[in-house]
N, C-alpha and C positions, 0 to 999 in steps of 0.2 A: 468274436465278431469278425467278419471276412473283412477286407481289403474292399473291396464293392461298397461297402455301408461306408467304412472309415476314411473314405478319402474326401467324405462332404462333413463331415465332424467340425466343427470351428475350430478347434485346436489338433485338423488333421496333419500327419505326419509327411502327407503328398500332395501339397497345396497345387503344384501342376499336376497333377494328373486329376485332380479336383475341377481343375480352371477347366481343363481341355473336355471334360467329359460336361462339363454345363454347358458350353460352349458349341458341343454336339449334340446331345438332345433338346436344345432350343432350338434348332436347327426344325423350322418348321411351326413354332409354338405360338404364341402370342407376341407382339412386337407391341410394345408402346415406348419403343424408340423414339426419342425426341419429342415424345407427344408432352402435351400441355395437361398434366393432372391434376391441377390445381385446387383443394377442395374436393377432390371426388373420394367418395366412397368405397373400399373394397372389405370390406367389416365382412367376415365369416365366407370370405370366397379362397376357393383353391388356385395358385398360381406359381405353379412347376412349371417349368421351364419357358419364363415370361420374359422377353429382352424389355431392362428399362434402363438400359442405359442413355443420357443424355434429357433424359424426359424432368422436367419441372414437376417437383412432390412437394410443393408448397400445400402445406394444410393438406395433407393429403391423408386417410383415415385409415389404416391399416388393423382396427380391432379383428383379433380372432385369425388373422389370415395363417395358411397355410403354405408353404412349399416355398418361400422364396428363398430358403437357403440353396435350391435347385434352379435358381434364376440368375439372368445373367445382371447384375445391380451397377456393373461400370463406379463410375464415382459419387452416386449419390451418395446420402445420410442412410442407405439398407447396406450396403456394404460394411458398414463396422458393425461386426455381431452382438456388441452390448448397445447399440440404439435399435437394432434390429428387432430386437427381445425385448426392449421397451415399447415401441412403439406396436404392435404385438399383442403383447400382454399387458399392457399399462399396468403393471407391478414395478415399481423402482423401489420399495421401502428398503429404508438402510444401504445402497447402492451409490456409487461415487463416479458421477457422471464429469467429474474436475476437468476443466481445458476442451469439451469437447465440441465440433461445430454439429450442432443440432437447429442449425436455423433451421425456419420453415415447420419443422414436425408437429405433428397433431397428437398432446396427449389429454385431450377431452378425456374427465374423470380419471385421470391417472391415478393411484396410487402411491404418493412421491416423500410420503412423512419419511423426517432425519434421513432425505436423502441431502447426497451434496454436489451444489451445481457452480464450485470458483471456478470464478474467470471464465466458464461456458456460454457460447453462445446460442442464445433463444430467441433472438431476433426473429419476429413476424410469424414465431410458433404461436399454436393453442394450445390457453393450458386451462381451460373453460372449467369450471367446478373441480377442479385437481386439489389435490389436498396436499398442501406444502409441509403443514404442521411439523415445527421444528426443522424446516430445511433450510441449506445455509449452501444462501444466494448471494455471497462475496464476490463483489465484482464481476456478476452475471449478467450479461446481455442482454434486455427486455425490449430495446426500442420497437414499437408496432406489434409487440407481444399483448394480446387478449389474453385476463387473468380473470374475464367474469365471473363471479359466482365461486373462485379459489379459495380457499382457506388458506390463509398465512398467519394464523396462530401460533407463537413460538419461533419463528422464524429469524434466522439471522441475514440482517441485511445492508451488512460493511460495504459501504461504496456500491450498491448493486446501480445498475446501469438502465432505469427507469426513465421514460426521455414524455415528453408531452402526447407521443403519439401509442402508448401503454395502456392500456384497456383496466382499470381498476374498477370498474362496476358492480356492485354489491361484491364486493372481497368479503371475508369474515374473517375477521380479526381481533383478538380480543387481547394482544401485547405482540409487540415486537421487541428485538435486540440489535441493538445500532454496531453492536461490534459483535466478533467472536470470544466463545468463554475462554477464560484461561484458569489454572490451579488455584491463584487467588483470588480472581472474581467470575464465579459461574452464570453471573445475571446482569453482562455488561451493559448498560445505559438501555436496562429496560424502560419501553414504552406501553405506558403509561408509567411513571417514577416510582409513586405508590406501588406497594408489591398486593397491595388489596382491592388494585381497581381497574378494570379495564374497560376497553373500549365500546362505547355502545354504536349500534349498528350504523354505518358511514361516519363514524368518527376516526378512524383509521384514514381513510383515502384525504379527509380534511387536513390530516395530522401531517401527512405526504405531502401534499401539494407543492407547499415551501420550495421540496428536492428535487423538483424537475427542471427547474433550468440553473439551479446550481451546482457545481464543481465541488466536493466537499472531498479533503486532501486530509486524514486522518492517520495521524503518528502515534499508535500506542505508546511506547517507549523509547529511552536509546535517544532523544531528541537533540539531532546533530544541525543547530541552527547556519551552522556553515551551508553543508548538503543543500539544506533544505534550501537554501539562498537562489543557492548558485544553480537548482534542478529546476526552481518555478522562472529564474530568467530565461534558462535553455526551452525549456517548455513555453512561456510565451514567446519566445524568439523564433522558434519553431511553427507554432499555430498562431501567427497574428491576426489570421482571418475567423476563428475562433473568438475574439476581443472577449477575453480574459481581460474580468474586471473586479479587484479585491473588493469583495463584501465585509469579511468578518474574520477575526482570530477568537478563538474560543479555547478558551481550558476545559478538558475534560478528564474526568476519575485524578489519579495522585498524578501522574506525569503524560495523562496523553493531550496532545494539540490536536486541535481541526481548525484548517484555513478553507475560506468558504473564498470559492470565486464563479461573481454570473459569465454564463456564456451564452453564444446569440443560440439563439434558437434551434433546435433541430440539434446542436455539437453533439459529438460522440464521446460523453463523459467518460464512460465506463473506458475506452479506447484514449483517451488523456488520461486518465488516472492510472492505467495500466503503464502507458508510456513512463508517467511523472516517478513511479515508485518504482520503476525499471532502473532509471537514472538516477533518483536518489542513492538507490541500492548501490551502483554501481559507483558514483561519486563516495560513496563512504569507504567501499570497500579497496578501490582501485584508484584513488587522484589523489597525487600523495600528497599530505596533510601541506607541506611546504606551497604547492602548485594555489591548494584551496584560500590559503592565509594570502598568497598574492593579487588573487580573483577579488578577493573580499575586501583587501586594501585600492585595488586598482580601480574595480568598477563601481558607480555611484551607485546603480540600483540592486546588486552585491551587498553592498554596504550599507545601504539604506535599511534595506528587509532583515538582514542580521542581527542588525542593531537593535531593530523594533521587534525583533521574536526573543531575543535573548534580556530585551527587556520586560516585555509581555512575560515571560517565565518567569521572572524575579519577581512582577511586583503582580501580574494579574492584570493591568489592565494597561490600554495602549490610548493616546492620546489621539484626538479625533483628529487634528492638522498632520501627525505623522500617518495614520489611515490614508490620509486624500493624497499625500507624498506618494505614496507607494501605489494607489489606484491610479495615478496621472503617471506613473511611470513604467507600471505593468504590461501595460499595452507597447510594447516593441515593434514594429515593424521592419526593422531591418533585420536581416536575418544573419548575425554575427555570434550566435552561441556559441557553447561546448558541447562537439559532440561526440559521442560517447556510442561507438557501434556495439550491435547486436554481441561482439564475440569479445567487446570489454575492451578493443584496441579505442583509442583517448587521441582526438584529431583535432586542429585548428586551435590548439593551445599556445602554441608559442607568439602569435598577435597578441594575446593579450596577457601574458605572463614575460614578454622580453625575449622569447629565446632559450636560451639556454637554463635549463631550470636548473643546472648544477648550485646556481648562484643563488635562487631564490630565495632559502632562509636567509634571513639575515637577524641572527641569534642576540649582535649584539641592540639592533633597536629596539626587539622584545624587552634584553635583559634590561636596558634602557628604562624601561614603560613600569617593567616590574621596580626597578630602584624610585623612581621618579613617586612610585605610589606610596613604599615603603617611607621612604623619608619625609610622607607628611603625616607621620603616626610622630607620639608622643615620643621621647626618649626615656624619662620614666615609667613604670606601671604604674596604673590607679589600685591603691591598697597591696593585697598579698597577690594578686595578679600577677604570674611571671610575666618576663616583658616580649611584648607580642613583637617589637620592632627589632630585637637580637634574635628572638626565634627564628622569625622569617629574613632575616640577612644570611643566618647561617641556611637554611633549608635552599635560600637561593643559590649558595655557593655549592653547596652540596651537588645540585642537579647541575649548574654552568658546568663543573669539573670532572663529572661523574662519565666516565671510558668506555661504558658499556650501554648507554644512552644514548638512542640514533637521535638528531638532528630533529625530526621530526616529531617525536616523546617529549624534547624539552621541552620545545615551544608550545607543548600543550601542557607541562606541568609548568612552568614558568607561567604560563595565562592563569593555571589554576592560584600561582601564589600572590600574583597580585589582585585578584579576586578576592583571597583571603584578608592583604593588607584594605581591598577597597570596603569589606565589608566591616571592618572596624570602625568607619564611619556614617554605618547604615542604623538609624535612631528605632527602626520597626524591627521588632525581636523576629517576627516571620520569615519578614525579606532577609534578614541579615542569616537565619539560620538556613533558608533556600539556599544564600549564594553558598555561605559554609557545603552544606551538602551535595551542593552538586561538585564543588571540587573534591572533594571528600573522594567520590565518586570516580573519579578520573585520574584521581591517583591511583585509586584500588586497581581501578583497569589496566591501571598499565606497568604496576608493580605486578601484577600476579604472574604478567611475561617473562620479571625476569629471578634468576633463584632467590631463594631469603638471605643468600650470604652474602650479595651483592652490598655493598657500601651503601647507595641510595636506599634499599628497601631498609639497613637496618638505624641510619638516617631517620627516613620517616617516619618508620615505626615507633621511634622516640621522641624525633620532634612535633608529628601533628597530634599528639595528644593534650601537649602543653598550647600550640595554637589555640584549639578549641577552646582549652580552660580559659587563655587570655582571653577569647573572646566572650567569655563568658555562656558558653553551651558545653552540654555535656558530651565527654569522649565516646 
């Protein structure tokens, strides 16, 4: 193929000399420079070398067209060749349209089954009769989005970003999936529950309703009630005009959470929940454990929300007075968070951690909290029980001593051992096997960092099998 054809190709090897030869035969052509397209029609027309640069293509109808890879497209949504070729052909099946801005576009009857649209936005597009089936709309854009007449049968729709002014007019729908599948669970928190019933015609848009002016903040796994503390105070600190207001904690499947909070009207859910799980993200991976334990002792509403999620995990339900605690105190107005920029740099911390965080741990008040728990166990065992209170004095000593343990491991495995001695006094076999497990858990994680030959892993390895038995559950 010549040089002449190849240099309009999308994935041409001569992008300027591409630009410059559009740029000259529109010289002359059709100008809808800056024009107002809005809704208009161009379905089955030719338009080679057409300037639309700067021009409003809200709803704008592009079926069938021809030649605007010969056009000059400036910065709209026809410049990026995979919406180009959507909007076009309304073909997207099986296509991964992930992170892209597609506000405005018209894909009336698209074609969109198992495609996939995270975190994309679709703001004030049409998607009039389009067939979503099985598309996964995680944290997708919808606000002022027309879905009349769509199919979303099979659809997954994690945090999607549906706002009061989203068009669900005879949708058809007959199950949705409130999360994405994973190896273990392919059919997460289908709706309808039943896997033998589905939804009869507007019982879907009914089912929805609830989710438009609430915030629903869902943690599959990994639930780091620190994080999560210290990211919804940043987050309300942030958007006080937003009045974030806790609705509800909810348990979902074996370990996922969803915290529901109202927002006023109109809020940009999908654009706070993005935000919120930006900085969780970022608080787990990047604030170091020591910094987090001082947030969480320091501040009241740190402390308060911690408290009541790590209890909410253990026993499943949360009391209505600690609820109204935490809703009366959600709402921040001052605007004193942590924040936590785009590129992961951690600013305005040392107001409220003192300064100098060299200091922060302070290992012995943990190891403190840990003794203080163990010493109100029995001194004897009950029966053939080895004894749960030598075990864990030695496990404690073990990790206090242990040289190859940063600072920041202990005090998460010291929380995990007095967890263990608190749950010796927990009378519910459930909650008492929860707290077991989740420490269980936090050892693993943080032994597998370091080699088997380590002192502490072959410590544990010995000693948490005989905890368990004292505690009466199995290894």
């Amino acid at each position: 193929m010549s040089i002449g054809l190849n240099v309009f190709k999308s994935n041409s090897k001569f992008p300027g000399i591409a630009k410059l030869a559009i740029n000259l035969t529109a010289i002359g052509g059709t100008s809808f420079r800056c024009a107002n397209l809005t809704d208009a029609n161009f379905s089955d027309s030719i338009l080679k070398h057409t300037d639309f640069r700067d021009a409003n293509l809200t709803r704008t109808f592009w079926h069938n067209v021809k030649g605007l890879e010969f056009s000059r497209l400036g910065t709209t949504y026809l410049a990026n060749y995979q919406i180009r070729k959507l909007v076009t052909t309304l073909q997207g099946q099986d296509q991964k349209f992930d992170g892209l801005n597609m506000e405005g576009v018209n894909l009336k009857d698209a074609n969109l089954q198992d495609a996939s649209f995270i975190g994309t936005n679709l703001n004030h597009s049409i998607l009039r009769n389009a067939d979503l089936s099985r598309g996964i709309l995680k944290q997708t854009q919808l606000d002022g989005a027309d879905l009349t007449g769509a199919i979303l049968t099979g659809a997954y729709i994690e945090d999607w970003g549906i706002t009061s002014t989203t068009n669900l007019e005879s949708v058809r729908c007959e199950y949705v999936f409130m999360r994405l599948p994973t190896k273990d669970d392919p059919n997460p928190l289908r709706k309808p529950d039943n896997l033998r019933e589905t939804f009869a015609d507007g019982e879907f848009v009914d089912f929805i309703k609830p989710y438009f002016d609430t915030l629903d903040l869902y943690h599959s796994q990994d639930v780091d009630p620190r994080a999560i503390s210290i990211a919804l105070k940043n987050l309300s600190d942030n958007h006080p005009e937003e009045e974030l207001e806790f609705v509800a904690m909810e348990r979902r499947g074996h370990n996922g959470l969803n915290l529901r909070f109202k927002t006023r009207p109109g809020a940009n859910k999908s654009e706070l929940s993005n935000e919120y799980f930006a900085n969780y993200g970022r608080i787990k991976k990047e604030l170091p454990i020591a910094v987090q334990l001082r947030l969480a002792q320091q501040d009241a509403e740190i402390s308060t929300l911690k408290g009541t999620i790590e209890k909410f995990i253990q026993t499943r339900t949360v009391q209505t007075e600690t609820i109204q605690v935490i809703q009366g105190e959600m709402v921040v107005t001052e605007n004193r968070g942590i924040n936590i920029n785009a590129d992961g740099n951690i600013n305005d911390i040392s107001s409220l951690v003192g300064g100098d965080l060299s200091g922060v741990m302070n290992l012995g008040t943990i190891s403190g909290n840990v003794s203080n728990a163990i010493n109100q166990l029995p001194d004897k065992s009950e029966s053939e029980q080895p004894n749960l209170k030598e075990l864990l004095l030695q496990l404690q000593e073990v990790i206090q001593n242990d040289g190859e343990l940063l600072d920041p491991d202990k005090a998460d495995l010291l929380e995990q051992v007095q967890a263990l001695a608190e749950a010796k006094q927990v009378d519910e076999p459930t909650r008492k096997q929860g707290l077991a497990r989740k420490a269980m858990k936090m050892f693993d994680a943080t032994l597998k960092s370091l080699p088997d030959t380590a002192k502490v892993v072959e410590a544990c390895n010995k000693l948490l099998p005989l905890i368990l038995k004292a505690l009466g559950l199995p290894a």
